[in-house]
C-alpha positions as CSV (number, residue, x, y, z in Angstrom):
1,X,93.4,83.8,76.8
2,X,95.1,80.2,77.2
3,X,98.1,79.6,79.7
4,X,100.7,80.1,77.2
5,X,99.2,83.4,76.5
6,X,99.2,84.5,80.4
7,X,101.2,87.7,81.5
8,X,103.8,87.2,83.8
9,X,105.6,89.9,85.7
10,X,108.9,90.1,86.7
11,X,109.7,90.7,90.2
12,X,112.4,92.5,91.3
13,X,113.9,93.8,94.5
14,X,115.0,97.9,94.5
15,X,117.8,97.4,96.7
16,X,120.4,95.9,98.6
17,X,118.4,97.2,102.1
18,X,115.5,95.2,100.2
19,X,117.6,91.9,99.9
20,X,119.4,92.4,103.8
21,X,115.4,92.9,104.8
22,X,114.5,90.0,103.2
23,X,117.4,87.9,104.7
24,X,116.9,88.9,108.0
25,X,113.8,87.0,108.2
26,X,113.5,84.3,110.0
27,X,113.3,80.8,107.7
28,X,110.0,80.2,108.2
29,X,108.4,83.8,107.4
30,X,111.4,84.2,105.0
31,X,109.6,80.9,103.1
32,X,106.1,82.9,103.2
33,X,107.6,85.5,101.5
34,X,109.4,84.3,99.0
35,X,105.9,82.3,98.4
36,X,103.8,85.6,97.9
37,X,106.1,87.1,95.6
38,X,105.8,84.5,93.5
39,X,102.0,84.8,93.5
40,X,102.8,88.7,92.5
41,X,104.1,87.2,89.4
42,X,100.9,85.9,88.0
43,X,99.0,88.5,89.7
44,X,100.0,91.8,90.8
45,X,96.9,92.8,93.0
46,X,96.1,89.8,95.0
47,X,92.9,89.6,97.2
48,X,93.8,91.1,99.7
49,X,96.3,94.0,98.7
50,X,95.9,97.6,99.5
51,X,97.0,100.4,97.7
52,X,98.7,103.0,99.1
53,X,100.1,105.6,96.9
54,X,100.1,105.9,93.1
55,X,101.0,102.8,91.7
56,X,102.4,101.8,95.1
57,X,101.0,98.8,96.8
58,X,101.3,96.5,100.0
59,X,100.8,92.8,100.7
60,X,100.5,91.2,104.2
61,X,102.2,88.5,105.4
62,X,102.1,87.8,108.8
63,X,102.9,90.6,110.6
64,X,105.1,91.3,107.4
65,X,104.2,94.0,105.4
66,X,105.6,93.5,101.7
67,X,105.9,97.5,99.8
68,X,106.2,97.5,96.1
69,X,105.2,99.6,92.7
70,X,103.6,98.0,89.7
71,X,105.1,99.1,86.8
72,X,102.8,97.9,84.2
73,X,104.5,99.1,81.2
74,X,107.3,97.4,81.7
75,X,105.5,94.7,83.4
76,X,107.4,94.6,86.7
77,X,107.5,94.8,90.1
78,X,109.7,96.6,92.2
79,X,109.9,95.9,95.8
80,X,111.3,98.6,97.9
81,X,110.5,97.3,101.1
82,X,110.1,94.0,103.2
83,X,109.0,95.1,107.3
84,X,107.5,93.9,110.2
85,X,104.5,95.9,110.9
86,X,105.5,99.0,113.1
87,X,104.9,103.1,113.4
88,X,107.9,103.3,110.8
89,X,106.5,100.9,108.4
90,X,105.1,103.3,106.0
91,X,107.9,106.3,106.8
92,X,109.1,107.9,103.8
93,X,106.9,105.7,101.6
94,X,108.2,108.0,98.1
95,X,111.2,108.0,98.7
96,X,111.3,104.1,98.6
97,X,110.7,104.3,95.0
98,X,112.8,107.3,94.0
C-alpha cells in the first residue's frame, strides 16, 4: 500500500460537553491533545491504547484520559469524552456513545 493509498479516519467529537471538555484544557495539555487526535487519524489503535468496551477505546495523555469508539465502517472516530483521570472517569461509559 503506498501513501496515497493509506486510510485515513475522520475524527469527530460527539458532543458539545466533548468540545467545552476539550476547551477547558489548559493550552499546553489542550496542544497534546489536539496532537494525539491527529495521530488517531492515521491510526486508530496507537501503542499504547486500551480497549475498554466493544469498540470503545481510551488514549492517555497526561493525566488526560481521551474516550472514543472506532467505527470502522464508516471509518470514523467518535470522541465522547476528554477527562482528567478521576473515580468518575469511566462513569456511564455506554451511555457516552448512545
Amino acid at each position: 500500500m503506498c501513501a496515497s493509498e493509506r486510510l485515513v479516519f475522520e475524527v469527530r467529537l460527539r458532543s458539545k460537553r466533548v468540545q467545552r471538555e476539550l476547551d477547558s484544557l489548559q493550552e499546553t495539555d489542550y496542544q497534546r491533545v489536539l496532537a494525539r487526535l491527529k495521530v488517531l487519524e492515521d491510526d486508530p489503535r496507537p501503542r499504547g491504547c486500551e480497549k475498554l468496551y466493544d469498540d470503545i477505546y481510551r488514549v492517555r495523555v497526561g493525566d488526560i484520559r481521551i474516550i472514543y469508539l472506532i467505527d470502522e465502517g464508516s471509518r470514523r472516530i467518535e470522541v465522547g469524552g476528554i477527562r482528567r483521570r478521576s473515580e468518575k472517569t469511566y462513569k456511564w461509559l455506554e451511555d457516552l456513545f448512545r
